[in-house]
ZAKEDO-615623 format. One line per field, with one value per residue: x negated, y negated, z of N, C-alpha, C in turn; residue number from 1. Coordinates in Angstrom, 3 decimals. Layout:
REM ZAKEDO-615623
npx: [X | ...]
npy: [Y | ...]
npz: [Z | ...]
capx: [X | ...]
capy: [Y | ...]
capz: [Z | ...]
cpx: [X | ...]
cpy: [Y | ...]
cpz: [Z | ...]
guti: [NUM | ...]
//
This chain:
REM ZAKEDO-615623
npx: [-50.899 | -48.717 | -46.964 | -43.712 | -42.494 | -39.669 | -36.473 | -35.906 | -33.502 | -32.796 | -32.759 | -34.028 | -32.836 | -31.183 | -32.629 | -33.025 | -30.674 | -30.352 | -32.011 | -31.547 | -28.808 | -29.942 | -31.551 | -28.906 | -27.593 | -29.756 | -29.424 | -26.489 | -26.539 | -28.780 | -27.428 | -24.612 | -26.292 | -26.945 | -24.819 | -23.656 | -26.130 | -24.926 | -22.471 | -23.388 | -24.212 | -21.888 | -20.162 | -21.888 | -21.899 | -19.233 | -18.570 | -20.368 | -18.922 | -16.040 | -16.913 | -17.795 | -15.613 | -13.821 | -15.219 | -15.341 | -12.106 | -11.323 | -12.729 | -11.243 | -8.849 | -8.595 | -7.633 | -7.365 | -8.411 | -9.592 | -11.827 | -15.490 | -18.071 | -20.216 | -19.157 | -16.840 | -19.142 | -19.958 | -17.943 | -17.541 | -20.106 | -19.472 | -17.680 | -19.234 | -21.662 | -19.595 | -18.574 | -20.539 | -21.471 | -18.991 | -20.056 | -21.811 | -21.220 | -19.624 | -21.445 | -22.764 | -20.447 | -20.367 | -22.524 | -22.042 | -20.468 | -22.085 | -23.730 | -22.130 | -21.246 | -23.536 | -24.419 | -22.106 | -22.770 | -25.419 | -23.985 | -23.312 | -25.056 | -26.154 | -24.970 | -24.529 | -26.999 | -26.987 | -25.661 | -26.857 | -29.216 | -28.766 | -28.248 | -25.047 | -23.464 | -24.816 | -24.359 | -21.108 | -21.209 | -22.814 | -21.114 | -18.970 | -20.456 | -21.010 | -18.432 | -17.274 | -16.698 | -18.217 | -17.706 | -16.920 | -17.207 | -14.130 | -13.465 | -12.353 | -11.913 | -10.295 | -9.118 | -8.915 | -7.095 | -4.760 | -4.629 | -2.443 | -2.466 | -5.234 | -8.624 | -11.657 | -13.496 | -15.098 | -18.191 | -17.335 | -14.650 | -14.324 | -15.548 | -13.593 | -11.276 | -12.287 | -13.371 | -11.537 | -8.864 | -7.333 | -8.049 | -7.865 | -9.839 | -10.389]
npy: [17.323 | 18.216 | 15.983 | 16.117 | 16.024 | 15.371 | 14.552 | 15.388 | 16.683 | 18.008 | 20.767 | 24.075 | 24.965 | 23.023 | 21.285 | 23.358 | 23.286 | 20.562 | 20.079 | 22.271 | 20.853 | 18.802 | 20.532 | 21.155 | 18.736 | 18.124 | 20.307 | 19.806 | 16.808 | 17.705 | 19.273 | 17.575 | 15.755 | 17.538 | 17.885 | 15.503 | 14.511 | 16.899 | 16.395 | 12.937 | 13.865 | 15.187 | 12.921 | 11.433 | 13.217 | 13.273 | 10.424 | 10.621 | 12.269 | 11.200 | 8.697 | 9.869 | 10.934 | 8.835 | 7.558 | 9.689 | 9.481 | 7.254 | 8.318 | 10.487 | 8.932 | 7.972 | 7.850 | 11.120 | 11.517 | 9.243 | 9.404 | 9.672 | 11.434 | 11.258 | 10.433 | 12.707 | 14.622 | 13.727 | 13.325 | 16.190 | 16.695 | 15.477 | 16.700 | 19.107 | 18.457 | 16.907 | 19.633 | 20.857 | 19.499 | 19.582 | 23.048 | 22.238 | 20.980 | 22.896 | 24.770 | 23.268 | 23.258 | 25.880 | 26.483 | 24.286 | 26.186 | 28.751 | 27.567 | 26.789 | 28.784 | 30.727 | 28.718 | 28.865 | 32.019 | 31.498 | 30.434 | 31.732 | 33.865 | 32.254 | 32.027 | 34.523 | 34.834 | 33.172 | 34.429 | 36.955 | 36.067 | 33.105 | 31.931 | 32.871 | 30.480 | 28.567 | 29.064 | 29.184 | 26.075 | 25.517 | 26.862 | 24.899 | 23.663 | 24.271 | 25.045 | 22.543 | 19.933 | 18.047 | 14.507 | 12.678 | 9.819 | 7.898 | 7.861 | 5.890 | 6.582 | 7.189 | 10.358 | 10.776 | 9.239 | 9.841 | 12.569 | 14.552 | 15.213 | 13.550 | 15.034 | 16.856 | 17.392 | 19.487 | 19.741 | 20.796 | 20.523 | 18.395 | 18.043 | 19.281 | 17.789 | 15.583 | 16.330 | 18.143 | 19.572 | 18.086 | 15.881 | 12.684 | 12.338 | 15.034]
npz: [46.775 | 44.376 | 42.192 | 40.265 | 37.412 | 36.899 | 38.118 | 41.658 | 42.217 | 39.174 | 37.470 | 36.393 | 34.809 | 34.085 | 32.568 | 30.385 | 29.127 | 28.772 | 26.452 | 24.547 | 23.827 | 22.629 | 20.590 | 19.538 | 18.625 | 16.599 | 14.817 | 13.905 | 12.666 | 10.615 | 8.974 | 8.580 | 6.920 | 4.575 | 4.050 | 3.005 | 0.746 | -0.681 | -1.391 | -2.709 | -4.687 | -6.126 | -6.517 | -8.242 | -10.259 | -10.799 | -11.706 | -13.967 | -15.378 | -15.471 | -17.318 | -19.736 | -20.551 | -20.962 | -23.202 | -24.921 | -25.439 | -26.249 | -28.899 | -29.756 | -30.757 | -32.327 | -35.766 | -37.344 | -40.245 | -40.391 | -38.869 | -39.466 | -40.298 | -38.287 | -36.230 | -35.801 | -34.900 | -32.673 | -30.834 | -30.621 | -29.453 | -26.872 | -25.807 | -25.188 | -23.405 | -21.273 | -20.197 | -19.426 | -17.447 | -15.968 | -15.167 | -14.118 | -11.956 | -10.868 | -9.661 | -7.718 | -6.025 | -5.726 | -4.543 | -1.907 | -0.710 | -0.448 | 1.704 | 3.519 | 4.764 | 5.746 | 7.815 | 9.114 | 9.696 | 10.868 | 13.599 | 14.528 | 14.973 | 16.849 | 18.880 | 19.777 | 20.682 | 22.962 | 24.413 | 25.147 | 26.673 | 28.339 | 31.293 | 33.215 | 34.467 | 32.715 | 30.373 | 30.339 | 29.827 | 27.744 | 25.641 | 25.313 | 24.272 | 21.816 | 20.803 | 20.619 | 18.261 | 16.613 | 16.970 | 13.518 | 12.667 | 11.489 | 7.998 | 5.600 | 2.800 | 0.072 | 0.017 | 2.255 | 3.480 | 2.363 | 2.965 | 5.441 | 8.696 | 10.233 | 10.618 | 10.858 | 7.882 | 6.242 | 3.619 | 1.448 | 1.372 | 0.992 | -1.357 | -3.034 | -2.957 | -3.622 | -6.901 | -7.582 | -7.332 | -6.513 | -7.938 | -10.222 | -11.855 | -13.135]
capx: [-49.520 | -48.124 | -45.709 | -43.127 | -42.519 | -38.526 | -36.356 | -35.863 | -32.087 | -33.214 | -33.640 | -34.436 | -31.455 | -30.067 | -33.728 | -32.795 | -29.578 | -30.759 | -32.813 | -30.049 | -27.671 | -30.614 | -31.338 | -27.696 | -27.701 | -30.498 | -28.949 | -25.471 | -27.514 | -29.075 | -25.935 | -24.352 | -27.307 | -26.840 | -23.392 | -23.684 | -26.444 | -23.934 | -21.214 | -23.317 | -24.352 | -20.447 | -20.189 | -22.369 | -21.181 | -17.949 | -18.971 | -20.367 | -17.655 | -15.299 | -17.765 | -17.696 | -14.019 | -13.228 | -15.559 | -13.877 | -10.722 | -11.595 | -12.835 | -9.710 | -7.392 | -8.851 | -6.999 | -8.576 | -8.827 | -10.541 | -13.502 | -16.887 | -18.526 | -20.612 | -17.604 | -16.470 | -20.191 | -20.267 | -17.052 | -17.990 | -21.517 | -19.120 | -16.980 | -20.435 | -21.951 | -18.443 | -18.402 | -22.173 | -21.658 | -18.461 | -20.631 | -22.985 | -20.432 | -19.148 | -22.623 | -22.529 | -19.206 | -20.855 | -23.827 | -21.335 | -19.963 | -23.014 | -24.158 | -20.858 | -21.362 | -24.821 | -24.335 | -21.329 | -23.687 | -26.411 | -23.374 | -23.129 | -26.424 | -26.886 | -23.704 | -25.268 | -28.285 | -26.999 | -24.646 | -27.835 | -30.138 | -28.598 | -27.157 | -23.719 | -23.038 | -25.064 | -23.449 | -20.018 | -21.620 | -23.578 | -20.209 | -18.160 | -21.426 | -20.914 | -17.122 | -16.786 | -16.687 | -18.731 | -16.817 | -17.460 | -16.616 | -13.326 | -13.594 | -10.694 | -12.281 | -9.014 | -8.867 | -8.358 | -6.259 | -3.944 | -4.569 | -1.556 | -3.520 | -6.711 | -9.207 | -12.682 | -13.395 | -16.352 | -17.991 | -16.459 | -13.063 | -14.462 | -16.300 | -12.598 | -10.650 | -12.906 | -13.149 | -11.226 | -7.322 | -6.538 | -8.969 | -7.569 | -10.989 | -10.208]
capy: [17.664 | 18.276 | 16.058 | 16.619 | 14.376 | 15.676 | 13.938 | 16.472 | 17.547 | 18.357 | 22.086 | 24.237 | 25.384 | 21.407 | 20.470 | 23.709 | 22.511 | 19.318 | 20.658 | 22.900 | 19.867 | 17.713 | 20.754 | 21.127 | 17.458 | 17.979 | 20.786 | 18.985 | 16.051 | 18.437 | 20.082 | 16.726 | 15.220 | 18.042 | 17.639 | 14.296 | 14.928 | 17.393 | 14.694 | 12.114 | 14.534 | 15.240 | 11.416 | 10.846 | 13.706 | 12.958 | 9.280 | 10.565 | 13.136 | 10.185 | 7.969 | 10.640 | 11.194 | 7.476 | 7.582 | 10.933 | 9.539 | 6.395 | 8.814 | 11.199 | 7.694 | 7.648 | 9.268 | 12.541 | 10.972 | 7.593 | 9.614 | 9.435 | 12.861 | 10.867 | 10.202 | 14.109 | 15.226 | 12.480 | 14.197 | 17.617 | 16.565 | 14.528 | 17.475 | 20.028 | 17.330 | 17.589 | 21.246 | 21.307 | 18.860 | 20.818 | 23.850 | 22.330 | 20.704 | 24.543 | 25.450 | 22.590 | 23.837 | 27.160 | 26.029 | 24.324 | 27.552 | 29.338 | 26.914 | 27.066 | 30.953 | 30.335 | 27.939 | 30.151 | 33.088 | 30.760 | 29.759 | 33.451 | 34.344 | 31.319 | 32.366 | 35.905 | 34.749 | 32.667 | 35.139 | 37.402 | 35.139 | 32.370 | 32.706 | 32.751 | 28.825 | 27.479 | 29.833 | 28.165 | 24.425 | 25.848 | 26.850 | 24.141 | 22.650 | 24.973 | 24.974 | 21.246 | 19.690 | 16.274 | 13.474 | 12.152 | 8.304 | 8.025 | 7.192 | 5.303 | 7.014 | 7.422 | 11.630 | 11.096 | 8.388 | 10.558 | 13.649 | 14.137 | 14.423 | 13.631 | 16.139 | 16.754 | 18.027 | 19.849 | 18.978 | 21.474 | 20.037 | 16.931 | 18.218 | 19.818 | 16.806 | 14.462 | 17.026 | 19.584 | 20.338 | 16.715 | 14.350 | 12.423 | 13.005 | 16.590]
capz: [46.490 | 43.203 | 41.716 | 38.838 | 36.197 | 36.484 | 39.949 | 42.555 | 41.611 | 38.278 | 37.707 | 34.964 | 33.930 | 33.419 | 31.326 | 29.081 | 28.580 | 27.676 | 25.541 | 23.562 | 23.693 | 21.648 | 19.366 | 18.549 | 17.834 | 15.618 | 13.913 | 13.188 | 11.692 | 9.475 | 8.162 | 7.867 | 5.642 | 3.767 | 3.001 | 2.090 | -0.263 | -2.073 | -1.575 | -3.292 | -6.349 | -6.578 | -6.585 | -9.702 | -11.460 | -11.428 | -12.345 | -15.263 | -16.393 | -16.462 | -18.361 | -20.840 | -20.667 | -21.970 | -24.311 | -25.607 | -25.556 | -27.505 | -30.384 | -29.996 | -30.144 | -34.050 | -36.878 | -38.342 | -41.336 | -40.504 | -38.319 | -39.791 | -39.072 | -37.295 | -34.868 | -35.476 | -34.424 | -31.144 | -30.480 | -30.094 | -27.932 | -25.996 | -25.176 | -24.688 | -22.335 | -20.353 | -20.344 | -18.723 | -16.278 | -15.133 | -15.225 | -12.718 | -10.335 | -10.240 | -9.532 | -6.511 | -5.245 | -4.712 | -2.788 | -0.788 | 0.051 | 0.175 | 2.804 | 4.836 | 5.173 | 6.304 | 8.822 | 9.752 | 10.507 | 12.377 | 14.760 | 15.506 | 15.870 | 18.336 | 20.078 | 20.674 | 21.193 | 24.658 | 25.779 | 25.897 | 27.186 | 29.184 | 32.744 | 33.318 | 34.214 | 31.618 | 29.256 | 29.943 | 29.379 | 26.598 | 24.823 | 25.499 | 23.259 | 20.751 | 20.385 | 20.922 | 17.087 | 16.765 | 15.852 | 12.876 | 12.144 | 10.507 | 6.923 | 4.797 | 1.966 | -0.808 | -0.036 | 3.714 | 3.801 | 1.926 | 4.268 | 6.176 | 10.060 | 10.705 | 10.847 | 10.289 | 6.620 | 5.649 | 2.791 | 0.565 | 1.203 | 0.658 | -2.920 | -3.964 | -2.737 | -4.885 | -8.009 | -7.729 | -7.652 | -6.690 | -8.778 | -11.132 | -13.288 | -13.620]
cpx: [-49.222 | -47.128 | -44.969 | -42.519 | -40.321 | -38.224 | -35.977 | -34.495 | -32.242 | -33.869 | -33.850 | -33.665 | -30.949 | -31.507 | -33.703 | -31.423 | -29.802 | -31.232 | -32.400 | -29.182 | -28.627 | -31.048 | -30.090 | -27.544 | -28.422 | -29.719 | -27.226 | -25.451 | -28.072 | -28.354 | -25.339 | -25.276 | -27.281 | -25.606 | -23.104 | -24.703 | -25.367 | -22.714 | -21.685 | -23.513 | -23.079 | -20.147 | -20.678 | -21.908 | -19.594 | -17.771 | -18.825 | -20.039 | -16.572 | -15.516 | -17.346 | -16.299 | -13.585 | -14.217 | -14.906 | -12.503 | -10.528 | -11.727 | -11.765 | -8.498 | -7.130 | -8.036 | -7.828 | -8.702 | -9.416 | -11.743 | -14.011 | -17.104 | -19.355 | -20.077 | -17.515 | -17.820 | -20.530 | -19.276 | -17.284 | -19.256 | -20.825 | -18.923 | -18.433 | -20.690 | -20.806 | -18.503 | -19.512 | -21.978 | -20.727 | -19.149 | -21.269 | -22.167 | -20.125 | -20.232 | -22.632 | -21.844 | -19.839 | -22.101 | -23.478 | -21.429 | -20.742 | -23.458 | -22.981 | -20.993 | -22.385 | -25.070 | -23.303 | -22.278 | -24.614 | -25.607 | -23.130 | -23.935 | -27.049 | -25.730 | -24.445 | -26.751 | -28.188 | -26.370 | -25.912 | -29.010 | -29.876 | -27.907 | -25.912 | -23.149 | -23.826 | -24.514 | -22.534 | -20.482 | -22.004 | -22.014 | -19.454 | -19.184 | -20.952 | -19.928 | -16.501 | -17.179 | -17.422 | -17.673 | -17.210 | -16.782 | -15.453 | -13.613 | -12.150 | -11.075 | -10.100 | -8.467 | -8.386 | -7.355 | -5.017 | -3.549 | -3.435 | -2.397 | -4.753 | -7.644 | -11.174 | -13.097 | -14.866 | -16.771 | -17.495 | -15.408 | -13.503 | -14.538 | -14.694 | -11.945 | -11.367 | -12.517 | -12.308 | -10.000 | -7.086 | -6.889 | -8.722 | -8.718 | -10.589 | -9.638]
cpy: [17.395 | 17.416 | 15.845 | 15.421 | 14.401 | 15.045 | 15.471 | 17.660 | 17.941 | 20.147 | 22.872 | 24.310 | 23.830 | 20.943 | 21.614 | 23.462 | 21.200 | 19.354 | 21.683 | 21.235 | 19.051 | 18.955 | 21.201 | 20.356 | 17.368 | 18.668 | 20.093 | 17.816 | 16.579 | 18.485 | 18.860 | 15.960 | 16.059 | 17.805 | 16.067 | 14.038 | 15.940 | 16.111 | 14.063 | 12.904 | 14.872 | 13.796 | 11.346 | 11.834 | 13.712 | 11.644 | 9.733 | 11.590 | 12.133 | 9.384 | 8.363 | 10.510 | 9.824 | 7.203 | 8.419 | 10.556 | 8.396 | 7.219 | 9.654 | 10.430 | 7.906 | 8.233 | 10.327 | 11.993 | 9.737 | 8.159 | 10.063 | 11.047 | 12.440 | 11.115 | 11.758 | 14.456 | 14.553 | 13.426 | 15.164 | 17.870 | 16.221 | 15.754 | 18.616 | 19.183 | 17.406 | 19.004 | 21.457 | 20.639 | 19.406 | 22.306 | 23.383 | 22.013 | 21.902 | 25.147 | 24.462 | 23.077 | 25.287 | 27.479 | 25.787 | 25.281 | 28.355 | 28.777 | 26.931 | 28.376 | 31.128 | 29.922 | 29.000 | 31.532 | 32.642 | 30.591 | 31.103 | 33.946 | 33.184 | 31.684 | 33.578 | 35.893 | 33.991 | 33.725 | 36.254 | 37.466 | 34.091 | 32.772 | 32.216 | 31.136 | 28.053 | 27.964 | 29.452 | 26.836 | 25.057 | 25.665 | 26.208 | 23.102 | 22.895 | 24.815 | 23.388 | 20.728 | 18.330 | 15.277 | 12.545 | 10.912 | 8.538 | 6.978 | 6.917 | 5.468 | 7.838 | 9.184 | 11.312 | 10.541 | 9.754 | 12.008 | 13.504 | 14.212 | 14.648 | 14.484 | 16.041 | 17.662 | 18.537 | 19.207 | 20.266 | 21.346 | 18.903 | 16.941 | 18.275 | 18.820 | 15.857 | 14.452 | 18.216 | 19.416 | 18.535 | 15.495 | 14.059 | 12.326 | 13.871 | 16.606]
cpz: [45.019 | 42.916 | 40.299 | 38.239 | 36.495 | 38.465 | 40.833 | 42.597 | 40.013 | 38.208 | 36.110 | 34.037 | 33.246 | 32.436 | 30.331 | 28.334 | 27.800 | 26.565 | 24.413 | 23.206 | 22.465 | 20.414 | 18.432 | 17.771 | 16.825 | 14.490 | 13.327 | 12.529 | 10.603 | 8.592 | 7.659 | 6.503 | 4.603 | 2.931 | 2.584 | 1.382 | -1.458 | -2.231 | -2.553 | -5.054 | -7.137 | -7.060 | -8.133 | -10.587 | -12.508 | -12.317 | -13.825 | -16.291 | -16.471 | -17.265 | -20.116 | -21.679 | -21.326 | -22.808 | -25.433 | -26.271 | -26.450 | -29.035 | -30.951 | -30.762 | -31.958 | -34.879 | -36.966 | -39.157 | -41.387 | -40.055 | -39.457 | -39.196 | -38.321 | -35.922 | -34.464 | -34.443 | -32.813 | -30.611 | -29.944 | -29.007 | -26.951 | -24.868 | -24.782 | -23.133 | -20.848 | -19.798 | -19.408 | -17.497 | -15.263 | -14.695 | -13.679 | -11.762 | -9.984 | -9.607 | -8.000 | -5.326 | -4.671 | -3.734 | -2.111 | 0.231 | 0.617 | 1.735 | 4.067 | 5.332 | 5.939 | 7.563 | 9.540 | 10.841 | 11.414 | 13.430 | 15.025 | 15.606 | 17.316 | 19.466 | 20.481 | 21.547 | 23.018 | 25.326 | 26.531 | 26.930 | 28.279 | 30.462 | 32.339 | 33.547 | 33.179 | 30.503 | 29.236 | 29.235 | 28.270 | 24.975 | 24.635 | 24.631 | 21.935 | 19.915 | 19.980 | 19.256 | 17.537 | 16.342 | 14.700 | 12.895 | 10.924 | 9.198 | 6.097 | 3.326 | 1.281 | -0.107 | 1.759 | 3.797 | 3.255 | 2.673 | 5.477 | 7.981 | 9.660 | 10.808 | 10.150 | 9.392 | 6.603 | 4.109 | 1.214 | 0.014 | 0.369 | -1.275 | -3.510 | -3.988 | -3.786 | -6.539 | -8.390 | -8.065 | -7.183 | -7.364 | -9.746 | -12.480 | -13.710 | -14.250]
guti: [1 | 2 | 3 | 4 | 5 | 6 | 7 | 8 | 9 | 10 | 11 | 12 | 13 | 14 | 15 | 16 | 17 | 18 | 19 | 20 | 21 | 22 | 23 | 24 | 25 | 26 | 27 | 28 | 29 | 30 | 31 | 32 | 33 | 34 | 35 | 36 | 37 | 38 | 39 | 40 | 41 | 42 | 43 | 44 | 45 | 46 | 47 | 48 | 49 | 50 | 51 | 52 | 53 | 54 | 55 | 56 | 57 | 58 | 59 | 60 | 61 | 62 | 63 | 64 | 65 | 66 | 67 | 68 | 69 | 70 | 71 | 72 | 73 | 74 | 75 | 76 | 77 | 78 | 79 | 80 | 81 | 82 | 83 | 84 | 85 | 86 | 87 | 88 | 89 | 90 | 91 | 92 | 93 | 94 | 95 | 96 | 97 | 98 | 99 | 100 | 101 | 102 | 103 | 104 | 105 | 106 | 107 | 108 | 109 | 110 | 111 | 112 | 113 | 114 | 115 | 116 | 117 | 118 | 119 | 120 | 121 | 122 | 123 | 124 | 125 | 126 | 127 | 128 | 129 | 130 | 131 | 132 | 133 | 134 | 135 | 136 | 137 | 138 | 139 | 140 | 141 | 142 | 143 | 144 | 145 | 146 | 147 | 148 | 149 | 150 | 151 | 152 | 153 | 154 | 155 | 156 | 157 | 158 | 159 | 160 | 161 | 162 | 163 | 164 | 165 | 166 | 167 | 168 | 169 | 170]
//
């Protein structure tokens, strides 16, 4: 007699479910690690566009007529240096995006892909996987707190919220 490693109420349909449910999990682990890799590169860049910025503003503070062209010439790298590093966070911000669009389209090719493929009751559970948002751990990170409700941000929001239209760097 044969027997199966799985208990006797166990059927196929509930071990491919399981088995969706753990590679969703995988894939929303992914996506998050990703966006907190761009997160932290937003992180240091902004770091060191305000770095810059009070250095800048020290040499600005000077007369024109007391700077050194030394000073003048620090000046003008200061502001290049600035200029580039905004350049790349813009270049960040649109990987973001790229990557939100991306992921976007994978969640609609995996949606078509069950409705074609799965039966009809695991296809409800399935979507109630799909639709259901993870929860992330609330953070008391300055941008949320300020967020009037709660909600879970991508990291796009997160990037603009840091640097963007509300960051007192900018």
């Amino acid at each position: 007699e044969i027997i199966s490693m799985a208990d006797s109420t166990t059927t196929i349909d509930d071990i491919e479910g399981e088995l969706f449910k753990i590679e969703r999990i995988r894939e929303i682990l992914v996506r998050r690690e990703s966006e907190l890799r761009y997160m932290m590169d937003d992180i240091q860049l902004c770091k060191e566009i305000s770095r810059l910025k009070k250095e800048l503003q020290k040499l600005i503070a000077l007369p024109e007529t007391e700077k050194s062209n030394e000073e003048k010439q620090k000046e003008e790298e200061l502001v290049q240096q600035i200029h580039k590093l905004v350049e790349t966070r813009d270049f960040l911000v649109d990987d973001v995006e790229f990557e939100r669009l991306r992921e976007k389209e994978e969640d609609k090719e995996m949606a078509e892909f069950l409705q074609s493929k799965l039966s009809k009751s695991y296809l409800q559970k399935a979507s109630r996987w799909l639709m259901t948002p993870v929860k992330e751990k609330k953070m008391t990170s300055r941008e949320q707190q300020t967020s009037a409700p709660y909600m879970t941000k991508t990291g796009l929001t997160l990037l603009k919220e840091c640097c963007g239209f509300t960051c007192s760097i900018m």
